[in-house]
C-alpha positions as CSV (number, residue, x, y, z in Angstrom):
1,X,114.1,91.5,118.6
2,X,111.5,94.1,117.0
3,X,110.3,96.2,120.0
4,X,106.6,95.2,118.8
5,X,107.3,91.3,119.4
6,X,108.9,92.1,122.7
7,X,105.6,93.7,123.8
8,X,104.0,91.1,122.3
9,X,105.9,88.5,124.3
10,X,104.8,90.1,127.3
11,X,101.0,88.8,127.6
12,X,102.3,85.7,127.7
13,X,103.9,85.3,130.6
14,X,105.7,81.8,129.7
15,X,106.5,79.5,132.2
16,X,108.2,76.7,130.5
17,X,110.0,76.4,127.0
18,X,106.9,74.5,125.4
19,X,105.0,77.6,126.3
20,X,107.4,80.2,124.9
21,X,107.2,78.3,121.9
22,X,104.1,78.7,121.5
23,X,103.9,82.2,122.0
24,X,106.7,82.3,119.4
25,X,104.3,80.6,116.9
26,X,101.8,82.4,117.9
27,X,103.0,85.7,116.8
28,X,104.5,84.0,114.0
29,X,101.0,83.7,112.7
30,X,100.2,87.2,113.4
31,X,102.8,88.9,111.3
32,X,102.1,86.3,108.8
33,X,98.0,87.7,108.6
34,X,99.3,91.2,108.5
35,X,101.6,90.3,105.8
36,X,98.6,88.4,103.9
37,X,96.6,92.1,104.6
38,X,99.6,94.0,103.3
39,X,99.2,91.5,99.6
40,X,95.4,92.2,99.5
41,X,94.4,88.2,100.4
42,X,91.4,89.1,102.5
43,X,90.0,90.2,99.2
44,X,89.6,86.4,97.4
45,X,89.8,84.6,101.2
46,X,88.5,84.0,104.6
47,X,90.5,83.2,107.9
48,X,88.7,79.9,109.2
49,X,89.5,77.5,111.9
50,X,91.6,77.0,115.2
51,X,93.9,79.9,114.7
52,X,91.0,81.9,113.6
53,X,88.9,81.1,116.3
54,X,91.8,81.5,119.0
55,X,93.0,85.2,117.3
56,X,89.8,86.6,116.7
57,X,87.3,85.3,119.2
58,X,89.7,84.4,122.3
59,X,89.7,80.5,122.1
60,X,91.9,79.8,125.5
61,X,93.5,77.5,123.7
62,X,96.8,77.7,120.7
63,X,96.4,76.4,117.5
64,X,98.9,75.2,115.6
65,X,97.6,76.4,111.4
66,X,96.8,79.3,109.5
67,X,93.6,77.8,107.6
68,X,91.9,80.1,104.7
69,X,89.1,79.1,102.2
70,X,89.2,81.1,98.9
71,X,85.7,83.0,98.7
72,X,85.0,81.2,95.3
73,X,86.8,78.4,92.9
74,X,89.8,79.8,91.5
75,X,91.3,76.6,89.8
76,X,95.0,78.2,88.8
77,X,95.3,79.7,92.3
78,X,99.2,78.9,93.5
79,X,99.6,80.0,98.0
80,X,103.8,80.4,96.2
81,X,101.9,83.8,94.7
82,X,102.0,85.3,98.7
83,X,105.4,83.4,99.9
84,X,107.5,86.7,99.2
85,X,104.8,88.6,101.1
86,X,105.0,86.6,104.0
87,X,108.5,86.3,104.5
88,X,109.1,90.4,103.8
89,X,106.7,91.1,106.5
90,X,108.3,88.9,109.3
91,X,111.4,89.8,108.0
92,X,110.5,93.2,109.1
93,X,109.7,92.1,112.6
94,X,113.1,90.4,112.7
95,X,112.1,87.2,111.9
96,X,114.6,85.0,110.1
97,X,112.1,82.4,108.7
98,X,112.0,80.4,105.0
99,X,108.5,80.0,102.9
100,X,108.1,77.4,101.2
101,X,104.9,75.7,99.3
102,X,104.1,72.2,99.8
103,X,104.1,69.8,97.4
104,X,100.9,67.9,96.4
105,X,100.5,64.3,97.3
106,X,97.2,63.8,95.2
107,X,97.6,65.7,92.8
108,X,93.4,65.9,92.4
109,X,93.6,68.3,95.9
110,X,92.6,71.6,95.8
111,X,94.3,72.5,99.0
112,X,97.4,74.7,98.6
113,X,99.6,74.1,101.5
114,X,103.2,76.3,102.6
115,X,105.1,76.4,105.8
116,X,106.8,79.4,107.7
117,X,110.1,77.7,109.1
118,X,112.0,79.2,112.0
119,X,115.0,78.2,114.0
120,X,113.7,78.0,117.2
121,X,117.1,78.4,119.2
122,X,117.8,81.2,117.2
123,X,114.7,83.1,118.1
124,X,115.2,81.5,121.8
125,X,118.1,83.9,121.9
126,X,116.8,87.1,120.1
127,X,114.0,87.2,122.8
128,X,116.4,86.3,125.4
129,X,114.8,83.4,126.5
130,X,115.7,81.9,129.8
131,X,114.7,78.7,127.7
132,X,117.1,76.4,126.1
133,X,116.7,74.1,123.3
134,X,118.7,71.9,120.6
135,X,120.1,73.8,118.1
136,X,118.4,72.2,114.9
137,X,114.7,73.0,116.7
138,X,112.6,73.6,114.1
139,X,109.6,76.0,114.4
140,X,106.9,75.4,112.5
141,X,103.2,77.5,111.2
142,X,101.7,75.6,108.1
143,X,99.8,77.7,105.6
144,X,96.4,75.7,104.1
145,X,94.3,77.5,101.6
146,X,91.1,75.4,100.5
147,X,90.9,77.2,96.6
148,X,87.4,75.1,96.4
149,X,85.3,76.0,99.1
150,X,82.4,74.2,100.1
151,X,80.0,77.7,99.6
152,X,77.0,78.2,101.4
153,X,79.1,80.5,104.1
154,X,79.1,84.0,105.2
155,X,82.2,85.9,106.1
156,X,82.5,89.6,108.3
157,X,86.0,91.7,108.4
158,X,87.4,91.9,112.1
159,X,89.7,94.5,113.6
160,X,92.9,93.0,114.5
161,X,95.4,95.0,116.4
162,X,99.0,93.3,116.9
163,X,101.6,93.9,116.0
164,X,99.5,97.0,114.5
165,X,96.2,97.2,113.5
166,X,94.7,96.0,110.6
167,X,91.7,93.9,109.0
168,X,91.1,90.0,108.6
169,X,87.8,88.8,106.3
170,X,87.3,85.9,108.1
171,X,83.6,83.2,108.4
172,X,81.0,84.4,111.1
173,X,80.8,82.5,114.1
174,X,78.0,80.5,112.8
175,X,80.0,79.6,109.7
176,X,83.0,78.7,112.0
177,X,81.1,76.7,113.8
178,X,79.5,74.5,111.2
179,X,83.7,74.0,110.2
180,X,84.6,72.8,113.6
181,X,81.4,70.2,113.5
182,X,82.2,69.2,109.6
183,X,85.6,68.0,111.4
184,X,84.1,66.4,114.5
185,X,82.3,64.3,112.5
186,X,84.1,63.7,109.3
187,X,87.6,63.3,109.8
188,X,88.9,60.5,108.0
189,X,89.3,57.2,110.1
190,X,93.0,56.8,109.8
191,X,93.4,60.7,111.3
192,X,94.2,60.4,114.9
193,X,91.8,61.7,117.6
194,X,91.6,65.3,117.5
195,X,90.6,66.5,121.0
196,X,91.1,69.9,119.6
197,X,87.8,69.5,117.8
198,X,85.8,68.4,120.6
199,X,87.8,71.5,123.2
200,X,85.9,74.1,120.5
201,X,82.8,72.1,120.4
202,X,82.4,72.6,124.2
203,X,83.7,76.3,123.3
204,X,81.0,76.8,120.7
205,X,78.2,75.4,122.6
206,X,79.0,77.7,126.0
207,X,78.6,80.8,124.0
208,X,75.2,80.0,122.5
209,X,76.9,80.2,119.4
210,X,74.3,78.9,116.7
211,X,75.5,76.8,113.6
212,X,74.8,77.5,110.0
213,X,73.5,74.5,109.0
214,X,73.5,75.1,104.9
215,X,77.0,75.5,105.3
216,X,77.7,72.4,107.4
217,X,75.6,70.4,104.5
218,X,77.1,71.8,101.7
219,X,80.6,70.6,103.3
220,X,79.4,67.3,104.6
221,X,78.1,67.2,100.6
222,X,81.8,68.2,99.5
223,X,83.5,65.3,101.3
224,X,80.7,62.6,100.9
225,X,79.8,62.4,104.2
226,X,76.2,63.8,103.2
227,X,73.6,63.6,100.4
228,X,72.4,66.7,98.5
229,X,69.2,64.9,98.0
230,X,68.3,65.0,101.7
231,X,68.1,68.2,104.1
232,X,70.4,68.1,107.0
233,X,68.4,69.3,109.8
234,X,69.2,70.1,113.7
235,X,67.3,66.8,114.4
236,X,69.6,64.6,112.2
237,X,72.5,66.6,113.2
238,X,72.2,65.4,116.8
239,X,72.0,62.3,115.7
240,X,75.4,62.1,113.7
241,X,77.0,64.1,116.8
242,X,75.3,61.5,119.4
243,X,76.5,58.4,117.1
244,X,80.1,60.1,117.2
245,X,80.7,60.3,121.0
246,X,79.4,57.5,121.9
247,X,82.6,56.2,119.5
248,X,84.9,58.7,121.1
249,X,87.6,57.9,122.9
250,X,87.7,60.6,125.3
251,X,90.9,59.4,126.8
252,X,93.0,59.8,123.8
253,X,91.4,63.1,122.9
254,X,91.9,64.3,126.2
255,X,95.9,63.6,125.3
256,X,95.7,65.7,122.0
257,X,94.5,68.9,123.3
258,X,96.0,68.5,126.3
259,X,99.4,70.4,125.2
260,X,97.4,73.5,123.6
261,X,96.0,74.5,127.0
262,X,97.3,76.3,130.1
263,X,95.4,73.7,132.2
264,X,95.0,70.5,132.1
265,X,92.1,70.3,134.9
266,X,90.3,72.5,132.6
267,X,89.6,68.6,131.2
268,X,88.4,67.1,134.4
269,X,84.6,67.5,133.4
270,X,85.0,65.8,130.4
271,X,82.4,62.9,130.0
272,X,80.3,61.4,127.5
273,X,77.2,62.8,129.5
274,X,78.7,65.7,129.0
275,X,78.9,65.9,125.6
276,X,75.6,64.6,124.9
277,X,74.0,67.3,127.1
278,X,76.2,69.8,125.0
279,X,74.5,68.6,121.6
280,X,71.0,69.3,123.1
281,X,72.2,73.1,123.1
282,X,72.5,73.2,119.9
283,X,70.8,75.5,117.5
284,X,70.7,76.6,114.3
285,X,71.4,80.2,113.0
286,X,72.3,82.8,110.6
287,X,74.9,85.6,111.2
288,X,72.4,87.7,108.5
């Protein structure tokens, strides 16, 4: 395997095969941002979301998908315009990986989905893994690009510095943070329980990070969970959080983001007074 990836490999410190694959997927991701860098995508997107907040910002947990919002509307934009860009760059870090767009469902969505596929015995063996698995494992990283964004965000440009160092446009922390309560509060109900969400909420709130509320409305507006006519404020915003958790099953969501930390103790604390104490630390604020 590419020296790079080796030295890569080594912050990880794997102790069982769920672990390595992780670490697998999550340099998977890495190459594919630097590939993305290489094609000049930070200039019409944004990195958003788990990935972004665990690769950028040092969420202790893995994320699973590359998320990106388009920095305006751009209604003939196709992700199959970047697929060659992706695989050549992990091709150069000896990854032997397929690209492939996702086909719409509805064909009204303005999402533009791919996915990186790996074998994941293959790659077991290139990093000479002392970790064995069946020989049609599939690795996985889904690509989502949102080519109508909500507006009302702000983005930066981080340093990022492995495999080598390059840039990312990504949202502000503010921004970020009005995504991650967007989905606590509006996922669809047939969507399982995403524990995930509620993990960053918690993560969020111990950093004092403030939220950007405009943005927050203007995608609670997007999806219909919110009127244009009236102003979300930090009052009425604790009151749609409150509502939520006192629906949550924190048993189940406990179970979903269990696998996507280190620790599962980290969870002990984990309470509806909890919670509830978290949304009073909540404040509103601009990265500008």
């Amino acid at each position: 395997m590419n020296e790079a990836i080796q030295a890569m490999l080594g912050r990880y410190k794997a102790r069982t095969l769920d672990e390595q694959v992780q670490a697998l997927k999550e340099i998977i991701q890495e190459v594919a941002l630097l590939g993305l860098w290489r094609a000049k995508f930070f200039e019409r997107a944004a990195f958003y979301g788990g990935t972004a907040l665990r690769l950028l910002h040092g969420l202790p947990r893995f994320s699973e998908d590359l998320d990106f919002s388009l920095l305006r509307r751009e209604d003939d934009f196709r992700v199959s315009a970047y697929e060659s860009a992706l695989q050549r760059e992990l091709a150069a870090f000896d990854f032997e990986v397929s690209v492939s767009r996702k086909e719409k469902q509805d064909p009204a969505s303005r999402i533009e989905s791919a996915f990186i596929k790996a074998n994941t015995r293959v790659h077991l063996i290139k990093i000479r893994s002392p970790f064995k698995t069946q020989a049609n494992a599939a690795l996985k990283v889904k690509v989502e690009i949102d080519a109508d964004p909500p507006g009302g965000f702000e983005t930066e440009v981080k340093p990022h510095f492995q495999p080598i160092p390059f840039s990312i446009r990504t949202f502000t922390p503010p921004c970020l943070f009005a995504g991650k309560l967007h989905a606590c509060l509006c996922r669809p109900p047939r969507d399982q329980v995403k524990g995930r969400d509620w993990y960053d909420f918690l993560w969020f709130v111990s950093r004092n990070t403030p939220v950007h509320l405009p943005h927050l409305q203007r995608r609670m507006e997007q999806t219909g969970d919110w009127s244009a006519k009236e102003e979300l404020n930090l009052s009425r915003l604790h009151r749609l959080l409150r509502d939520k958790i006192a629906a949550l099953d924190l048993a189940r969501a406990k179970q979903d983001v269990s696998p996507f930390i280190k620790e599962s103790s980290d969870l002990d604390a984990w309470s509806e007074d909890l919670f509830l104490a978290a949304v009073e630390r909540i404040r509103c604020g601009s990265s500008k």
